[in-house]
C-alpha positions in Angstrom: 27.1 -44.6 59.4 24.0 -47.1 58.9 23.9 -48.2 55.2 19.8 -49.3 54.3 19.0 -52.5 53.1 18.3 -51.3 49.4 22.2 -50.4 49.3 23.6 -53.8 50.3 20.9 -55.0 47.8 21.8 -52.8 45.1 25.4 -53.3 45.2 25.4 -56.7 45.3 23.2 -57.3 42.6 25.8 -54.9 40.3 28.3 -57.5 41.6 26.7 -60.3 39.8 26.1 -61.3 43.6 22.8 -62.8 44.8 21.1 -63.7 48.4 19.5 -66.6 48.9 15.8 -65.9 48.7 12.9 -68.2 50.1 9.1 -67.9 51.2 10.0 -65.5 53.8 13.1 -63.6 52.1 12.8 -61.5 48.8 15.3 -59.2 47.4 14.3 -55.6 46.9 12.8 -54.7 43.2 15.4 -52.8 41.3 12.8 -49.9 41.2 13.8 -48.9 44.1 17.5 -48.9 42.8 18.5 -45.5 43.4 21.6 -45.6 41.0 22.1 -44.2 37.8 24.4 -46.3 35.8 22.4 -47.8 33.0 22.4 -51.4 31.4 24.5 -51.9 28.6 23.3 -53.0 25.1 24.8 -53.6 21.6 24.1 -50.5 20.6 25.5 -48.8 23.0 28.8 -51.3 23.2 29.2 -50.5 19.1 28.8 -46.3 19.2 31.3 -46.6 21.9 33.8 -48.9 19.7 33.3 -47.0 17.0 33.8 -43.2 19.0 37.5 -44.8 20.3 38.1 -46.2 16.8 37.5 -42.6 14.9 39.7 -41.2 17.5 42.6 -43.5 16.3 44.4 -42.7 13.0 45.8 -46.1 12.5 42.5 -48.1 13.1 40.0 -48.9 10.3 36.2 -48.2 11.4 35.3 -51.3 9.2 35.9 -53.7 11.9 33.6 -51.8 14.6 30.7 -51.5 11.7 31.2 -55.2 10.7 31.7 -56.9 13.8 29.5 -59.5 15.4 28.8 -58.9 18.9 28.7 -62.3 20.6 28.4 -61.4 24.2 28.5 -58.5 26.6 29.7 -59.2 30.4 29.0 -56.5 32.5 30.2 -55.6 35.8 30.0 -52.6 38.3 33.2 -51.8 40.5 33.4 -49.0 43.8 36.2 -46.6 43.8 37.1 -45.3 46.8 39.0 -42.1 46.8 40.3 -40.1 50.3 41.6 -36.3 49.7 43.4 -34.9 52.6 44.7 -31.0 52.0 47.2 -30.3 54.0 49.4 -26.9 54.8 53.0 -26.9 55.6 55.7 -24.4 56.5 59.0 -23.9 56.7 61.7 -20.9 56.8 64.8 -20.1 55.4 67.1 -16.9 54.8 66.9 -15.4 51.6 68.3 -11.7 50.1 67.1 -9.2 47.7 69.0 -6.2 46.4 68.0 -3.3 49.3 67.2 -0.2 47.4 67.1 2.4 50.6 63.7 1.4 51.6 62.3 0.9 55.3 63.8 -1.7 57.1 61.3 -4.0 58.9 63.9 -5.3 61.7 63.7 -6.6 64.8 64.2 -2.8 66.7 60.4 -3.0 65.7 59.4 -6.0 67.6 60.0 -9.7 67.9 59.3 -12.2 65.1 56.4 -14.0 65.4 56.3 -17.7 65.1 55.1 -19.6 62.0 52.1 -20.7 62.7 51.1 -17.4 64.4 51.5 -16.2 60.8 47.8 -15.3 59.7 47.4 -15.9 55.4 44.5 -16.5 52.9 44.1 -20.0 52.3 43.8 -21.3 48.5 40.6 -23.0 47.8 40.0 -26.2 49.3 42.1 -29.0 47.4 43.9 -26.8 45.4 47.9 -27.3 45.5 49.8 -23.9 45.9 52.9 -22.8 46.6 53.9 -19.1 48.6 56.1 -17.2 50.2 55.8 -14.4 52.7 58.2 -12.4 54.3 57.9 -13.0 58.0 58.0 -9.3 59.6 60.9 -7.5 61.8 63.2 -10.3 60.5 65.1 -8.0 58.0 68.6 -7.0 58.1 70.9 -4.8 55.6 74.4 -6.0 54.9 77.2 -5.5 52.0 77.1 -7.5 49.4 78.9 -10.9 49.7 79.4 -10.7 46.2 81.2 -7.7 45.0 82.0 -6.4 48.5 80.2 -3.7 48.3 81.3 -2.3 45.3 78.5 -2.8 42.9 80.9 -4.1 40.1 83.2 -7.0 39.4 85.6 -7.3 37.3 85.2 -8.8 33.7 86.3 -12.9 33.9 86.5 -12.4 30.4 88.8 -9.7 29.5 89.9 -9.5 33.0 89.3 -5.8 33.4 91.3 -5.0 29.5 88.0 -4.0 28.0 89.6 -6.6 24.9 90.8 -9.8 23.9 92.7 -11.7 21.4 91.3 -11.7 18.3 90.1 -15.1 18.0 90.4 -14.5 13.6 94.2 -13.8 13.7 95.1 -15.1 17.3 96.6 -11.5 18.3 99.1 -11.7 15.2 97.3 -9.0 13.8 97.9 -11.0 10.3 96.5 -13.7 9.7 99.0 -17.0 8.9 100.5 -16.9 4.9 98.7 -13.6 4.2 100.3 -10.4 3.2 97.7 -8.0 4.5 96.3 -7.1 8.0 93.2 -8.8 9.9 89.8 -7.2 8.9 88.4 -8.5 11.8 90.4 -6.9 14.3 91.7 -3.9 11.7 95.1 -5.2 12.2 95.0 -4.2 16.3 95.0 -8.2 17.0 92.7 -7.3 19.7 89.1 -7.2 20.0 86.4 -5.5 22.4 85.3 -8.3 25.2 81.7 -9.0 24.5 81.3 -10.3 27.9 81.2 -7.1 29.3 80.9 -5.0 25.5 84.8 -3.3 26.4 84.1 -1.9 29.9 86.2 -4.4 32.0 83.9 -4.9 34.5 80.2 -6.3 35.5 77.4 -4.7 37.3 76.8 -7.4 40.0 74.2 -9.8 39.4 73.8 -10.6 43.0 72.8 -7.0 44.0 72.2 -5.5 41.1 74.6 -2.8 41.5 72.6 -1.7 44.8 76.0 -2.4 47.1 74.3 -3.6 49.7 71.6 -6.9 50.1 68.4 -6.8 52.7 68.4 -10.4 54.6 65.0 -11.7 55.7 63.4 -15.0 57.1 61.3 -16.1 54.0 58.0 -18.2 55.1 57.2 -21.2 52.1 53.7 -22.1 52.3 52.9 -25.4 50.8 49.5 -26.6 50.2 49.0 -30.0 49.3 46.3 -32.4 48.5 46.9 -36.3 49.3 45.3 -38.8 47.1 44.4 -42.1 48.1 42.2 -44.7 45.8 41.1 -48.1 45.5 39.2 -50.0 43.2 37.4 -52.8 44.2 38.2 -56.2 42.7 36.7 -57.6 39.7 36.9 -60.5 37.3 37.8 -58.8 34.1 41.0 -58.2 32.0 41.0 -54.5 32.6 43.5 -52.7 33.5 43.5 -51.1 37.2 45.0 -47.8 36.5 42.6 -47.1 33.5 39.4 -47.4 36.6 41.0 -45.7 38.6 41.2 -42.8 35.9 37.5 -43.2 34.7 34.5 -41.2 35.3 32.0 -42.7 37.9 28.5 -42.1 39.3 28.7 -40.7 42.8 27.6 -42.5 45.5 28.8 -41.6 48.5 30.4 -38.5 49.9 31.5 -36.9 53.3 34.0 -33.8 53.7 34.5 -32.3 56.7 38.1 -30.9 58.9 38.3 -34.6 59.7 36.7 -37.2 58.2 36.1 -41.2 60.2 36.5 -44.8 58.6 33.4 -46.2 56.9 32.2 -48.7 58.7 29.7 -52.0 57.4 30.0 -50.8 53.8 28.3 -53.8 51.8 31.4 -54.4 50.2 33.8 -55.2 53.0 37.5 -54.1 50.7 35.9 -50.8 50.6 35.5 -50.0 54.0 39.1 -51.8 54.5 40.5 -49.3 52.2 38.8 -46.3 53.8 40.9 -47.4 57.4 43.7 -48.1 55.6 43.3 -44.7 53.4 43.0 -42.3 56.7 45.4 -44.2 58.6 48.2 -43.6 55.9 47.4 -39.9 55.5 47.8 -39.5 59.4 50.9 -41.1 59.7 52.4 -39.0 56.9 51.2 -35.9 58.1 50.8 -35.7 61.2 54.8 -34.6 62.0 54.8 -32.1 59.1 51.7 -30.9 58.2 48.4 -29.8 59.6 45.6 -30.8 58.2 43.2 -28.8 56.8 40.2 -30.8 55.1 39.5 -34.1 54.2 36.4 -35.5 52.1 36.0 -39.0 51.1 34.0 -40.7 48.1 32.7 -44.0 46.8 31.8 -44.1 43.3 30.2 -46.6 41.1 32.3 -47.6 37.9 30.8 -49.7 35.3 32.8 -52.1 33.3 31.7 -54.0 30.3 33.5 -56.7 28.7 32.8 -57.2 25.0 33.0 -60.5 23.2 32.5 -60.6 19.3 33.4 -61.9 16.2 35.0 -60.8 13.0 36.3 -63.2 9.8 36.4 -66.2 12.2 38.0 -64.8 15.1 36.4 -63.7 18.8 38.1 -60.7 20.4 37.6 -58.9 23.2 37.5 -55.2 24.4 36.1 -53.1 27.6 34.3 -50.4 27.8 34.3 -48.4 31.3 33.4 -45.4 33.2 30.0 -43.4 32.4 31.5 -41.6 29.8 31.9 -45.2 27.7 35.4 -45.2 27.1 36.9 -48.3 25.4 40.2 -50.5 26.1 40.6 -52.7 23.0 43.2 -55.4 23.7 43.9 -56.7 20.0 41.8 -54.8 17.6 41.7 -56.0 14.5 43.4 -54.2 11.3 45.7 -51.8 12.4 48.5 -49.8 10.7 51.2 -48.4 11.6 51.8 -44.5 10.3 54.0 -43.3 12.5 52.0 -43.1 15.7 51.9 -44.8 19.3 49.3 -47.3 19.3 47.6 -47.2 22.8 
């Protein structure tokens, strides 16, 4: 992949990153720009402080309509992010309760092997989880459980259908009094409510049915790998709050397999991409296959925002497209109760 000249150009010059220029070298006019992310101006840098401020309970909105803006620093990052969906599988013996249905066994044919297994595939990138009964892998045994027998007997009661009254303790009176329980009527027992008097349990393994159906049980797992990196930059923001924001797209390739970038202007980028598609191989390459990958560079503006208020400078960012704000020490806040973030 060839990147023109007005890219190298264009992302330099949102670096804060200039070429030499002379009689025979001039830098492309930023016309010809083909990017999206707009210039930021007071205006702009006060709705925004304002917007995050209404959205906070403990901060007052008289600070972000009184404030001074001294000076506005803006810079704009890459993020590159790989996606690599993946499909595993893996078997396991499982039971059911059989119910005197059709028995898929193996009298009807071998069992075929996993990845011969033929399913619908969940929309690219989309984690999922299923499981499929792999076919002529089903056999019909007694229950392990109950041996057969459907039942169990009560741990409760231990098959009595009662127990001690727990008001008199089987005295059938309680202690210094005259006249007989009420609570057990003066029996001193009580009807088990573990198993409401029977004695014994329908089993919960096979609910009853005697007998369990054994199958292989294919689990499907579909699973998309992230990978990101921010390119560095000389403000106070925090990293995972970029890599979180909304960017303008500027780059994208998806296909089954997807290659390094290669003479990106911004060398860490391209570093990242090799790095990013060399870790997803490793990690999947024994226990997974890959189904799609698709790779993305987006453009993330970043604005650091100096002004004043009552004789003090503070600072706060704004960043992503979407003009959220990260206000490090924000003047006049209260505490009600809430998390300040």
């Amino acid at each position: 992949l060839l990147w023109p000249q007005f890219l190298t150009c264009t992302l330099r010059s949102l670096a804060g990153l200039h070429e030499p220029t002379g009689p025979s070298q001039k830098s492309l006019p930023l016309c010809l720009v083909p990017c999206r992310v707009p210039v930021m101006t007071e205006e702009v840098a006060r709705e925004a402080l304002l917007s995050f401020v209404n959205s906070k309970c403990c901060y007052s909105s008289t600070v972000a309509g009184d404030l001074v803006i001294r000076e506005l620093n803006q810079q704009t990052l890459c993020r590159y992010r790989l996606e690599t969906f993946s499909e595993s599988r893996i078997s396991e013996w499982t039971f059911q309760p059989f119910t005197n249905h059709s028995v898929d066994g193996p009298q009807r044919g071998a069992s075929p092997r996993l990845w011969d297994i033929k399913v619908q595939v969940p929309p690219m990138f989309q984690e999922d989880i299923r499981k499929f009964q792999v076919p002529h892998s089903s056999l019909v045994k007694e229950c392990h459980k109950c041996h057969g027998r459907g039942r169990y007997k009560c741990s409760g009661c231990h098959g009595a259908g009662t127990v001690r009254c727990p008001s008199c303790c089987g005295a059938k009176r309680k202690a210094k009094q005259s006249r007989r329980c009420q609570l057990c009527a003066g029996s001193g027992r009580r009807r088990c409510s573990t198993c409401s008097g029977r004695g014994n349990k329908t089993c919960a393994t096979c609910k009853g049915e005697k007998k369990l159906l054994h199958f292989i049980q294919l689990v499907i797992m579909w699973k998309n790998s992230l990978f990101e990196f921010v390119s560095e930059h000389r403000l106070n923001c925090p990293r995972e709050l970029l890599a979180k924001a909304k960017g303008e797209n500027l780059f994208k390739d998806e296909n089954s397999v997807v290659y390094p970038i290669v003479d990106f202007p911004l060398r860490d980028i391209s570093l990242a991409s090799q790095r990013g598609i060399a870790e997803h191989s490793a990690a999947l390459a024994s226990r997974a296959r890959v189904l799609q990958q698709r790779q993305t560079i987006e453009l993330i503006p970043l604005t650091e925002v100096h002004y004043w208020y009552q004789g003090k400078t503070y600072v706060y960012y704004i960043y992503g497209t979407d003009h959220q704000v990260y206000a490090v020490d924000y003047p006049e806040r209260y505490c009600c109760g809430c998390t300040i973030v």
